[in-house]
C-alpha positions as CSV (number, residue, x, y, z in Angstrom):
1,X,122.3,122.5,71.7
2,X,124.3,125.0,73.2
3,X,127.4,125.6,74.4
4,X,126.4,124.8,78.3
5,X,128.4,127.7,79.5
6,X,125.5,129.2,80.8
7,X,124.3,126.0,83.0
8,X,123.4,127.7,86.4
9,X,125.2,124.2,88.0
10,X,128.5,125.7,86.6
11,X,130.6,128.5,88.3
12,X,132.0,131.3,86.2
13,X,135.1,130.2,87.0
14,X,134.4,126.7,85.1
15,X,132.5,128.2,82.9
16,X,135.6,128.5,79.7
17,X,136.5,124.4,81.0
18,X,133.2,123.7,80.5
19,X,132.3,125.4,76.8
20,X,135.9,123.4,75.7
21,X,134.7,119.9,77.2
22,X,131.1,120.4,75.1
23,X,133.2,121.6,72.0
24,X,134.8,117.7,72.2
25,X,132.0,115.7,73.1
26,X,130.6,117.4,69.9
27,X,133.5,116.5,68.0
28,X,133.1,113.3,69.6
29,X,129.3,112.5,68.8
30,X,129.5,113.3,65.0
31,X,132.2,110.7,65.0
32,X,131.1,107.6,62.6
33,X,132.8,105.2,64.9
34,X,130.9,106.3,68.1
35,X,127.9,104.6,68.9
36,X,125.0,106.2,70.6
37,X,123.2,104.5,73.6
38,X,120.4,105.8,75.7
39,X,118.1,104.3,78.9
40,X,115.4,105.9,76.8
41,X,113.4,106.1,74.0
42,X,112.4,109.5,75.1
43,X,116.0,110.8,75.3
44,X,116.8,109.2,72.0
45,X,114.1,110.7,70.4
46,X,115.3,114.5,72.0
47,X,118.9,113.3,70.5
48,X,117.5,112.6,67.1
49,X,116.4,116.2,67.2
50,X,120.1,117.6,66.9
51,X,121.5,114.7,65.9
52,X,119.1,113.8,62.6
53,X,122.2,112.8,60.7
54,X,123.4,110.4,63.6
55,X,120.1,107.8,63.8
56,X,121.8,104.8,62.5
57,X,124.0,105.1,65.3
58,X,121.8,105.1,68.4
59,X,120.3,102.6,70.5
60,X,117.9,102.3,73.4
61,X,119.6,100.1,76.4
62,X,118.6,100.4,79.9
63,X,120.8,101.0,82.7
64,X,121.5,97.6,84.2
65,X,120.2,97.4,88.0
66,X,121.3,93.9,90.0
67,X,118.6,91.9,91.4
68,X,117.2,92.4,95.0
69,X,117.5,89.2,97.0
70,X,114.2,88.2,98.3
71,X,115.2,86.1,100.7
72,X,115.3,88.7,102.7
73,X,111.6,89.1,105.4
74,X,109.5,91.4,104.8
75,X,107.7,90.9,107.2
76,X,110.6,91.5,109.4
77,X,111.6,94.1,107.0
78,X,108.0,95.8,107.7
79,X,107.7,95.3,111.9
80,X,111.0,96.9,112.0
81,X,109.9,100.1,110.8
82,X,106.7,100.0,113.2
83,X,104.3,98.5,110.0
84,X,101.6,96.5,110.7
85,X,100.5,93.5,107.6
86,X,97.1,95.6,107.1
87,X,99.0,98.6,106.7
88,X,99.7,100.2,102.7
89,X,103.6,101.5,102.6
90,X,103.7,103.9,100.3
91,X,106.9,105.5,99.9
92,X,109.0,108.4,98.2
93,X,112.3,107.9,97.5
94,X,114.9,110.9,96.5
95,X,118.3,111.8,97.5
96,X,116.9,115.6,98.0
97,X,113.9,114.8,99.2
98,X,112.7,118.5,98.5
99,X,114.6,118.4,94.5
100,X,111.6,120.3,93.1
101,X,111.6,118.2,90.2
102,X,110.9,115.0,92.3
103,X,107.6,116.2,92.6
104,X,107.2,115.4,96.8
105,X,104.9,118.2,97.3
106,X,102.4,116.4,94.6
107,X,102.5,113.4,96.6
108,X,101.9,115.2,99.4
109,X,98.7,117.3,98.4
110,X,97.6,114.1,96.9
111,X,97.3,112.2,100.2
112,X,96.0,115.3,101.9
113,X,92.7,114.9,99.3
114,X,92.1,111.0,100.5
115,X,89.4,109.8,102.8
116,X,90.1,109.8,106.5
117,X,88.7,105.8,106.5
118,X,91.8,106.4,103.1
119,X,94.1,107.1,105.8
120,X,93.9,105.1,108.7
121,X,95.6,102.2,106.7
122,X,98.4,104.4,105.2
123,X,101.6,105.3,106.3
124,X,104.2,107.4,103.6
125,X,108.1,106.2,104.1
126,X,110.0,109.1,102.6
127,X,113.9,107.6,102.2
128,X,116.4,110.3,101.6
129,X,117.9,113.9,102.9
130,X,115.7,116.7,103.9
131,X,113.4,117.4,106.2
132,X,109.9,115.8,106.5
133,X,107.0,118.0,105.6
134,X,104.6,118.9,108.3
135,X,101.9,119.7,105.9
136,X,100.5,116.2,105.7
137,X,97.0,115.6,107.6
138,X,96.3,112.3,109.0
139,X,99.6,110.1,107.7
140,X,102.2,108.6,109.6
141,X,105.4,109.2,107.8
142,X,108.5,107.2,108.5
143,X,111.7,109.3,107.3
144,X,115.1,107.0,106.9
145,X,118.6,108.5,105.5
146,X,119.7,105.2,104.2
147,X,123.3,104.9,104.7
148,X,123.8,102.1,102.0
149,X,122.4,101.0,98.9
150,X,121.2,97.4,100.4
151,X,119.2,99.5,103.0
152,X,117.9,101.1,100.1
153,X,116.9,97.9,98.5
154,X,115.1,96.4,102.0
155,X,113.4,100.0,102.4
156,X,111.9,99.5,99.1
157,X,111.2,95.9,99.4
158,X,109.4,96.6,102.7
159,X,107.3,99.0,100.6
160,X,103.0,98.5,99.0
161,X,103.7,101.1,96.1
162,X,106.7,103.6,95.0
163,X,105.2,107.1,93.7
164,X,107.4,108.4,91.4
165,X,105.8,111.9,90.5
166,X,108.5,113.4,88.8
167,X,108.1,117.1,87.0
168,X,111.3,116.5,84.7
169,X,113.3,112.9,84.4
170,X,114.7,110.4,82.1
171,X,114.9,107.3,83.5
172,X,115.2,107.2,87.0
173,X,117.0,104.2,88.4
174,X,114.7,104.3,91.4
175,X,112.3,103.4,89.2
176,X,114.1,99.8,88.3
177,X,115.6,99.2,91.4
178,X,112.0,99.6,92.8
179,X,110.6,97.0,90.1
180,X,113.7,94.8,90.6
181,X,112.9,94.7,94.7
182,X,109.9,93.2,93.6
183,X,107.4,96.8,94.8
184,X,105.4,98.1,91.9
185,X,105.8,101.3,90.6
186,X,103.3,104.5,89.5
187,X,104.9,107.4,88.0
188,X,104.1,110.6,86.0
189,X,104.1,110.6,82.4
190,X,107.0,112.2,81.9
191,X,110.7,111.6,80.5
192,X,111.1,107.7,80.4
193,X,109.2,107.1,83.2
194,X,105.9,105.6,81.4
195,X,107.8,103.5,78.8
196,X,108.7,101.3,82.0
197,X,106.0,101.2,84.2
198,X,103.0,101.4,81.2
199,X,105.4,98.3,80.2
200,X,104.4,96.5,83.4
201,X,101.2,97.1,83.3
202,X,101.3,99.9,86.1
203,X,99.2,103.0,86.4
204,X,100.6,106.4,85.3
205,X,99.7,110.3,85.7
206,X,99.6,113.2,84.3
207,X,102.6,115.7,85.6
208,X,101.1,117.8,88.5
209,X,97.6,115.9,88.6
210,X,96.9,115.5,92.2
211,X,93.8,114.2,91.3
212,X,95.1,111.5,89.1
213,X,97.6,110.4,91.8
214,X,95.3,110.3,94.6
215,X,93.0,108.4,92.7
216,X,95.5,105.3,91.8
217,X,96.1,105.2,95.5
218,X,92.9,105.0,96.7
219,X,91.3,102.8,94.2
220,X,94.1,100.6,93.1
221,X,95.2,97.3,94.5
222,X,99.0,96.6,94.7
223,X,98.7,93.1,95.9
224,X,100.6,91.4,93.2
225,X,102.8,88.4,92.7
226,X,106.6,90.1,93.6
227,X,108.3,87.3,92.4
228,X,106.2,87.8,88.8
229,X,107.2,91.8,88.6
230,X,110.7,91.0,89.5
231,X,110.7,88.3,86.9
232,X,109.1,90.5,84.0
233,X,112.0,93.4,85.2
234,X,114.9,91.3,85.2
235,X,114.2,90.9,81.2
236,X,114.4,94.8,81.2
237,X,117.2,95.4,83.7
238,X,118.8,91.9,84.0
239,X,122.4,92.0,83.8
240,X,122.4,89.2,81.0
241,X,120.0,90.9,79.0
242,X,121.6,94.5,78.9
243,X,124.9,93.0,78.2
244,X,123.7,90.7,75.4
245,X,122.1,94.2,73.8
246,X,125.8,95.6,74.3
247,X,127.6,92.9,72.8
248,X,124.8,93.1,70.0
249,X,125.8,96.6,69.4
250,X,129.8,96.5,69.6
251,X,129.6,93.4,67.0
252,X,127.5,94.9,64.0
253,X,130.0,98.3,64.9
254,X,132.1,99.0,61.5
255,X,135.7,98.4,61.7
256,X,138.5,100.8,62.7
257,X,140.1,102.4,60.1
């Protein structure tokens, strides 16, 4: 809505190349030939906003995510990392472990408010850069810096539950490639995140409600079919099902002039 100038990511030296860049993706977005296409309904709708003129030209596709192979163990993938098969994985995943918006610190007060008995069967896997909190009472944590994005995929197959308890987000891909490693999902209501995961089936929270997240960890039980879940997200993320939404979109596009 503005001319971005101002975005505290941007130095003052980019500042002008910035401004110019908006100015044509402007020119560029009122264009009748440009279709619109987001991996949300919640960042469509904020488009529609500015963009009231522009709704016959915007779609909803997700970003496609490739399947996990579950060939792989996991059992192996869980000894490996010290877990025993009684033990619930939950696990945090974040390239900045300590982004603010991620929302980490909720997860952590959240496990410091469960039972002891809670506890003894828990272990957090925090995957990404920054250091690991010392703030959290009674929790093993495992801490990996993944150094590629199958490791990524094997962490989070290895996983009981991903917590997603973002303050501010679209649509996170951790969110599908979680779902499409066959690990179920709870999330925030926030952004995008609850038109996937409600989708599913899964459990949600209110932004901030440590009460709410502690509460779907200690009473809910995450022992569900993978194979099912990866199934019901391949018809969301599948690679054959975004690109036959794609081809859907280019062919019904009005001619060039």
């Amino acid at each position: 809505m503005s001319n971005c100038s101002n975005c505290p990511q941007v130095s003052w030296l980019a500042k002008e190349i910035v401004r110019r860049e908006k100015e044509r993706i402007n020119e560029l977005l009122l264009h009748p030939q440009v279709h619109l296409i987001f991996p949300s309904k919640w960042l469509l709708s904020r488009a529609q906003e500015i963009l009231s003129d522009s709704k016959n030209r915007m779609s909803v596709v997700h970003n496609p995510i490739p399947r996990t192979s579950l060939v792989a163990d996991r059992k192996k993938l869980r000894e490996d990392l010290g877990v025993l098969p009684t033990t619930e994985l939950v696990g945090f995943v974040s390239k900045d472990l300590f982004n603010p918006l991620k929302g980490l610190n909720d997860l952590v007060s959240a496990l410091n408010t469960l039972p002891v008995r809670r506890k003894i069967n828990l272990k957090l896997l925090l995957v990404g850069q920054g250091t690991v909190p010392a703030s959290i009472a009674d929790v093993d944590v495992i801490h990996i810096v993944p150094k590629t994005s199958l490791e990524i995929s094997n962490l989070m197959r290895s996983m009981d539950v991903l917590v997603v308890p973002s303050h501010q987000d679209n649509s996170p891909n951790v969110v599908g490639e979680s779902l499409m490693a066959g690990t179920p999902v709870i999330g925030s209501r926030i952004g995008g995140i609850p038109e996937i995961i409600e989708k599913l089936g899964l459990p949600t929270f209110e932004v901030g409600n440590l009460k709410g997240i502690a509460s779907i960890l200690n009473g809910k039980d995450f022992t569900i079919s993978r194979t099912d879940l990866v199934s019901k997200s391949e018809e969301i993320f599948g690679y054959s099902v975004v690109a036959s939404k794609l081809k859907e979109i280019y062919c019904h596009q009005p001619p060039k002039l």
